[in-house]
C-alpha positions as CSV (number, residue, x, y, z in Angstrom):
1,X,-28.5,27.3,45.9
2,X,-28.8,25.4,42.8
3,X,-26.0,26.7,40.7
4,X,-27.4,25.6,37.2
5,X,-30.5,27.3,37.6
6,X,-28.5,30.6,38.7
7,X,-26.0,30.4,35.9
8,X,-28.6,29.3,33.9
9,X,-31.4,32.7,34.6
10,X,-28.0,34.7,34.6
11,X,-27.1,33.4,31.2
12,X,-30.8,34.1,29.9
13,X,-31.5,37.5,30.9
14,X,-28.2,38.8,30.1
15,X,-29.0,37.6,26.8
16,X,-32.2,39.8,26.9
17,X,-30.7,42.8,28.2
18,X,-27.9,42.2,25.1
19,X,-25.7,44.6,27.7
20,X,-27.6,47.7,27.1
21,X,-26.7,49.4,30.0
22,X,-30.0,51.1,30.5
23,X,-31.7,47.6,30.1
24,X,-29.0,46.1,32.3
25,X,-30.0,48.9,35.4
26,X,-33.6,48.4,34.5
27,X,-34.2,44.5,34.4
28,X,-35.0,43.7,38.2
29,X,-34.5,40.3,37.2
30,X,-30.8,40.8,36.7
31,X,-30.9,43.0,39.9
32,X,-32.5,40.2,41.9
33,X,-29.7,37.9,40.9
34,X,-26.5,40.7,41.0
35,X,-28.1,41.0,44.4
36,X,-27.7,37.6,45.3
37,X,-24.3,37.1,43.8
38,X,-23.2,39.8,45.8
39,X,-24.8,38.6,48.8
40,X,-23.1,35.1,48.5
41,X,-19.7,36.7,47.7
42,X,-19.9,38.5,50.7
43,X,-21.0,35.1,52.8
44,X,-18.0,33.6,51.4
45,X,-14.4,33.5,53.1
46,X,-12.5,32.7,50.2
47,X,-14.0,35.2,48.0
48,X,-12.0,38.3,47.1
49,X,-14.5,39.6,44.3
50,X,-17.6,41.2,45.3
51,X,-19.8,42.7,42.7
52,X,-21.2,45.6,44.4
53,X,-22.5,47.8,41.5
54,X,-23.2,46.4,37.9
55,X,-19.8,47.7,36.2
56,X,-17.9,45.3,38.8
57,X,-20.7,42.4,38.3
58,X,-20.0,42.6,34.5
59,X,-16.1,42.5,35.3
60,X,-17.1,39.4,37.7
61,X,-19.1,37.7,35.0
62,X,-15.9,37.7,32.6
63,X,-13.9,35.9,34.8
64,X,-13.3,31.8,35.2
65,X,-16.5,31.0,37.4
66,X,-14.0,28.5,39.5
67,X,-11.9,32.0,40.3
68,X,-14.7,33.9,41.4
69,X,-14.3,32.6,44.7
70,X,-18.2,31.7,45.5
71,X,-18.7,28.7,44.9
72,X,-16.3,25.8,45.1
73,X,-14.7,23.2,43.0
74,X,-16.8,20.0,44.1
75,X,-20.0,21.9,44.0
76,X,-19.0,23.2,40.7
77,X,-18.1,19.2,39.9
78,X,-21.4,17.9,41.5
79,X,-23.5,20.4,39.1
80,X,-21.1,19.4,36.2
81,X,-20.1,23.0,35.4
82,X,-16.6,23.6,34.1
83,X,-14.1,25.7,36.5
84,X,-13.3,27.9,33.3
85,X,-16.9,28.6,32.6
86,X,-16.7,32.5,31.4
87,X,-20.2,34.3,30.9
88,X,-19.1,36.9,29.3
89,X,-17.2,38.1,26.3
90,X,-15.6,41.2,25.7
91,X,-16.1,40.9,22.3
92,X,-19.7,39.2,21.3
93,X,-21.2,39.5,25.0
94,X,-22.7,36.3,26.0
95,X,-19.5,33.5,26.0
96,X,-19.5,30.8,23.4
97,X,-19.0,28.2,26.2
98,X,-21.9,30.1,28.0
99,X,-24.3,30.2,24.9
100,X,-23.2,26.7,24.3
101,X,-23.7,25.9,28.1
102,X,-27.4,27.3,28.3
103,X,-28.1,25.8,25.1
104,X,-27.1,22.6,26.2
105,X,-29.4,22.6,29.3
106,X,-31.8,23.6,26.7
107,X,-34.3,20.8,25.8
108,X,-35.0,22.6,22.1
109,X,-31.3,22.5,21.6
110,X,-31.4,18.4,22.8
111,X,-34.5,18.0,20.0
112,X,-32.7,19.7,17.3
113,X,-29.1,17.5,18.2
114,X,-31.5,14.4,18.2
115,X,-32.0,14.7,14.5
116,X,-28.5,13.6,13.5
117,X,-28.9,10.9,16.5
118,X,-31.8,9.8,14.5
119,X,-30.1,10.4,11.3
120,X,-27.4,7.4,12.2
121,X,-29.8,5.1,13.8
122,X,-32.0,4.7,10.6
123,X,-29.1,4.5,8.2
124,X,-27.7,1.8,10.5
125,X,-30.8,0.1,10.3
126,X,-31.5,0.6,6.3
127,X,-28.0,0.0,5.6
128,X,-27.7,3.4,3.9
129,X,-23.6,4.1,4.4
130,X,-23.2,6.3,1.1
131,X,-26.3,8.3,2.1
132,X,-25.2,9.1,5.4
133,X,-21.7,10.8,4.5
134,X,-23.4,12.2,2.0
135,X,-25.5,14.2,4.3
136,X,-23.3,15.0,6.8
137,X,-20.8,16.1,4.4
138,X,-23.7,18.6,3.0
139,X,-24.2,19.9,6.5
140,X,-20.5,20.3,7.1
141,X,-19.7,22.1,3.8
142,X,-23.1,24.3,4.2
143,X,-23.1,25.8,7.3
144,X,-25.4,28.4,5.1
145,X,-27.3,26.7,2.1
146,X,-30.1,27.7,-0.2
147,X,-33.6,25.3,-0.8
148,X,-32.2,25.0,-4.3
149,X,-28.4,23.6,-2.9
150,X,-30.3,21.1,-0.8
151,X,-32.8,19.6,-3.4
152,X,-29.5,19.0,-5.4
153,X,-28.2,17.1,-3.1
154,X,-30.9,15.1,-2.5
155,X,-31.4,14.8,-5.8
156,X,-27.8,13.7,-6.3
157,X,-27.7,11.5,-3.7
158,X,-31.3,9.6,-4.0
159,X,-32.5,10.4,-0.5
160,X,-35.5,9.0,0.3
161,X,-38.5,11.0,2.0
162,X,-36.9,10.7,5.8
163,X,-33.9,11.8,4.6
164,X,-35.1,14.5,2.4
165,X,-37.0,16.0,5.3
166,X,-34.9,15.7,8.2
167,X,-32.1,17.6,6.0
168,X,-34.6,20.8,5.7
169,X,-35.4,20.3,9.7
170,X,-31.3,20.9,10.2
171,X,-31.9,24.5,8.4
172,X,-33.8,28.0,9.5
173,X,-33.8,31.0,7.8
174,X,-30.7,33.5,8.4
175,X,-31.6,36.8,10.2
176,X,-31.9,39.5,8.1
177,X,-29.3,41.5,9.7
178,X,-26.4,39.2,8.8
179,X,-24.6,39.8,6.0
180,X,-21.6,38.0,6.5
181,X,-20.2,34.4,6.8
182,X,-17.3,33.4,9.2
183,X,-14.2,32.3,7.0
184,X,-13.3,29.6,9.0
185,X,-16.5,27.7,10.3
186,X,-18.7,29.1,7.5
187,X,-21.8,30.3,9.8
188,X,-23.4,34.0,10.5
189,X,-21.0,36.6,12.0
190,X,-22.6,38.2,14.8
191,X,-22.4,42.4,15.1
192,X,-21.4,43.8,17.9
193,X,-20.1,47.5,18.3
194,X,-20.2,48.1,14.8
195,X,-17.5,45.3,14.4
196,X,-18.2,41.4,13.1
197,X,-17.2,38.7,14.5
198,X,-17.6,35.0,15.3
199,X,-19.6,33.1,18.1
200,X,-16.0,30.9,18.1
201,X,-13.5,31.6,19.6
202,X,-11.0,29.8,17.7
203,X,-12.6,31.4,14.5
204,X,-11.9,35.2,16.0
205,X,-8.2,34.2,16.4
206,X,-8.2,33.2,12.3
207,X,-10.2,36.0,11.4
208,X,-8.8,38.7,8.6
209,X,-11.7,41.9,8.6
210,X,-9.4,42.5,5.5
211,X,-11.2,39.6,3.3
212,X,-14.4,40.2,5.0
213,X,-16.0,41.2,1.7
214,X,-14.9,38.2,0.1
215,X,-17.2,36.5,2.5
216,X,-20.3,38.4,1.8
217,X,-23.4,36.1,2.4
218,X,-24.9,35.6,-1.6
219,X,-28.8,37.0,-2.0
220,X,-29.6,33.2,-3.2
221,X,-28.2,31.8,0.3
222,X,-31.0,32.5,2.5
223,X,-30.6,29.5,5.3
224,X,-28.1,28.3,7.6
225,X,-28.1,25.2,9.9
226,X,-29.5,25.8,13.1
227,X,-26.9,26.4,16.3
228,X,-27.3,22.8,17.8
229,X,-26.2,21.8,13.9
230,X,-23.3,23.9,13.7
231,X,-22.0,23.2,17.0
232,X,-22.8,19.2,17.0
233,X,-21.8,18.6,13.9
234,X,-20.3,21.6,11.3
235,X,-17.7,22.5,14.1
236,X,-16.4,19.0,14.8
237,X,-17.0,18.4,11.6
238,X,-14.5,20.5,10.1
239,X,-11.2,18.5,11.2
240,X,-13.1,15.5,10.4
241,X,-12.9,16.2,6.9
242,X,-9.9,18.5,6.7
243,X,-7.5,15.8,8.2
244,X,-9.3,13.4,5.9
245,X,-7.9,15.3,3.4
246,X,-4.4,16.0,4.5
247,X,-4.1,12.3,4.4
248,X,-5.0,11.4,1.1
249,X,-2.5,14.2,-0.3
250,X,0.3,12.1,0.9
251,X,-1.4,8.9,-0.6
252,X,-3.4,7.8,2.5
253,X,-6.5,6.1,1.1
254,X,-9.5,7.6,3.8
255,X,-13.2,6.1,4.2
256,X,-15.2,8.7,6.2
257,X,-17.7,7.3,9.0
258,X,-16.5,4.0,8.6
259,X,-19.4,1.2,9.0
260,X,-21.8,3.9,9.7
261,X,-19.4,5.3,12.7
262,X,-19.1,2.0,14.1
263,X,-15.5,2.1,13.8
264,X,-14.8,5.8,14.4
265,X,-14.6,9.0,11.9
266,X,-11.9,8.1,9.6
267,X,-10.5,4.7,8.4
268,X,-7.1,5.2,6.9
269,X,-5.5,2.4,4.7
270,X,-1.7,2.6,3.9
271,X,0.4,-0.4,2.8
272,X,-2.3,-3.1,3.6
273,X,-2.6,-1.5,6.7
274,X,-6.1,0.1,8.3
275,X,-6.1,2.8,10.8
276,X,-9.5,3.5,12.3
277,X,-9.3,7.0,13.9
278,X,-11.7,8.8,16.1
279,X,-11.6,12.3,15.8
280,X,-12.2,14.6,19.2
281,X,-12.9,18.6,19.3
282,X,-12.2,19.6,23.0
283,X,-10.3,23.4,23.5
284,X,-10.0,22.4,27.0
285,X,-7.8,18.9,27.6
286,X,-9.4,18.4,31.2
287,X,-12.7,18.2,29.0
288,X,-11.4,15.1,26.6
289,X,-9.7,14.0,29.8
290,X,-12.9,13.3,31.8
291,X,-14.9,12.0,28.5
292,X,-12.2,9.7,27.5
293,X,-12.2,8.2,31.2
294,X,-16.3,7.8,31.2
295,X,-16.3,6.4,28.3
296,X,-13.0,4.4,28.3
297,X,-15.2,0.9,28.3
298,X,-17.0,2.2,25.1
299,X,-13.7,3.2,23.1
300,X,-12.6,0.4,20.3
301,X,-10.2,2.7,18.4
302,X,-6.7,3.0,19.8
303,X,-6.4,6.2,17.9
304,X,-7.7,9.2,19.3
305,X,-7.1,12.0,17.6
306,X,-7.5,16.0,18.0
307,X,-6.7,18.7,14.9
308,X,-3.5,21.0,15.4
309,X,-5.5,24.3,16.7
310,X,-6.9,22.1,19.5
311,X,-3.9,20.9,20.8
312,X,-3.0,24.3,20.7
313,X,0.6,23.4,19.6
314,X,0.4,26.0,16.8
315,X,-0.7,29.3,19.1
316,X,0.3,27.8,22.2
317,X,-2.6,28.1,24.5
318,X,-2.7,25.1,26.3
319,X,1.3,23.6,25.9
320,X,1.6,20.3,25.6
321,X,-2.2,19.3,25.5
322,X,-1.7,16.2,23.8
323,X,1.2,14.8,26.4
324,X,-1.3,16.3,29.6
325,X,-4.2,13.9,28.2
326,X,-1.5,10.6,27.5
327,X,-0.6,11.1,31.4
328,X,-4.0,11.4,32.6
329,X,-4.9,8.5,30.5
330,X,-1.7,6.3,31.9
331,X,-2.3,7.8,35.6
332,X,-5.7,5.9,35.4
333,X,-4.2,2.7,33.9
334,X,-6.0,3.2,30.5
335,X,-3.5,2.1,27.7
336,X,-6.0,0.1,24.7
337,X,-6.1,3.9,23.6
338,X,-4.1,7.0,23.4
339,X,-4.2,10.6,21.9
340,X,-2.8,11.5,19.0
341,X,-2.2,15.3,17.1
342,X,-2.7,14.8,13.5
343,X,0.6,15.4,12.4
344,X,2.0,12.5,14.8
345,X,-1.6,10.3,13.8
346,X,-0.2,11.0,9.8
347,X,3.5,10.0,11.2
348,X,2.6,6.9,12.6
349,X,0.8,5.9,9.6
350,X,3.1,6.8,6.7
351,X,6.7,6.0,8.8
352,X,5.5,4.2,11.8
353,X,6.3,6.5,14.6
């Protein structure tokens, strides 16, 4: 079995069904591959879980794909899908790792990522430093935007024509049916169950429903940047700039995308002294782990670093992520970089340790 392709046609036509139970029982396609599942749990030795009617499938489907007991962790390794892979939600349905999973198997979702690719690679090439922050600093500060916001910042910012138009290629038109933005990552809140919530969830831990009016999307705000935007470059985004500005309250002078992100996210200057940082967004340390190893040979910064709710220091997720990563990086003889939090990155800079 090819296990993309499974998780992959699972993904989709629970998406389609959107849980309804009576769509759920009626979509043969979802039958044909509960069937299967079931079939292949049964098959298996090690598996303890078999989905043999659709409540128990649905149960199945919001549990750790490496836990389910099907398939195992090399094939899962070979197919480059993550033991934690959840495909559902209890609260929004369809996962955020599974959405972003399926959209990142998703050739539209590759085009629309492309356009920030492109993006560096002909500012690097005009030499257009102050342009390019500019723009993604507009994308990471308007998740949702208006036609009028974004010919002011072109305006503004002198943009020239491929500039101009690849901004209005990182926008679409917001659903009618949302009427609120997220309070931490600025997007469209999703309805489910006659609740709102967020597609993140890191957002859904911050979340106060009490100040949910305060975030009432405004009738002149009628786009938002499309997914592959938000998730490529508004979610990472959003350290980037707010540990950018954590440092310069204490007196850190901070140059964002230094040498058109040649030299990392963030080049701090204290005392004479530069720091070039590159910033990480990874819930899940094994995740940085693997990238930082594949890509150790690539890495000039010796400071890595990951914002607070990542680390999960603050709520206590995952303890000790920052310490897990340093020992995986040492255990593989890697030491021209290490990972820092960005209270011990703002330490090292302002005291030295």
């Amino acid at each position: 079995m090819d296990i993309k392709v499974f998780l992959l046609s699972l993904i989709e036509q629970l998406k389609k069904a959107e849980l309804d139970p009576i769509q759920l029982s009626d979509n043969k396609e979802i039958k044909k591959l509960h069937n299967e599942l079931y079939f292949l749990s049964l098959t298996n030795n090690s598996s303890k879980l078999h989905p043999n009617n659709i409540q128990n499938f649905l149960l199945l489907m919001q549990k750790e794909i490496g836990r389910w007991g099907i398939f195992s962790k090399i094939e899962l390794e070979e197919e480059g899908i993550p033991e934690d892979l959840t495909i559902l939600d209890d609260y929004i349905g369809i996962s955020e790792e599974a959405d972003y999973f399926y959209a990142n198997c998703n050739s539209s979702f590759d085009e629309v990522s492309q356009i920030i690719e492109d993006v560096l690679i002909y500012c690097r090439n005009t030499q257009l430093q102050n342009e390019y922050v500019s723009f993604r600093k507009f994308l990471i500060k308007n998740p949702i935007s208006s036609r009028r916001d974004i010919t002011r910042v072109q305006i503004q910012n002198q943009f020239d024509p491929f500039l101009c138009q690849t901004l209005e290629k990182c926008y679409e038109e917001i659903p009618k049916e949302a009427e609120y933005s997220c309070q931490t990552c600025g997007w469209t809140l999703i309805k489910k169950a006659n609740r709102y919530v967020c597609g993140k969830k890191t957002c859904r831990e911050d979340f106060n429903l009490q100040s949910l009016t305060q975030n009432k999307i405004e009738i002149s705000k009628h786009l938002r940047v499309k997914k592959p935007i938000l998730l490529s470059v508004v979610i990472p985004g959003i350290p980037e700039l707010d540990f950018a500005s954590e440092l310069e309250n204490v007196g850190i002078d901070v140059e964002l995308y230094p040498n058109l992100e040649r030299l990392g996210d963030l080049k701090a200057t204290y005392n004479s002294s530069n720091y070039y940082i590159d910033m990480k967004d990874y819930s899940d340390y094994r995740d940085l782990v693997s990238y930082l190893i594949e890509e150790k040979n690539r890495i000039k910064t010796p400071y890595i670093v990951i914002s607070e709710s990542k680390t999960n220091l603050r709520k206590n997720r995952t303890p000790q992520y920052v310490k897990k990563v340093n020992k995986k990086l040492e255990d593989e003889g890697i030491t021209h970089f290490k990972l820092y939090s960005c209270s011990e990155m703002k330490n090292l800079i302002t005291k030295g340790v």
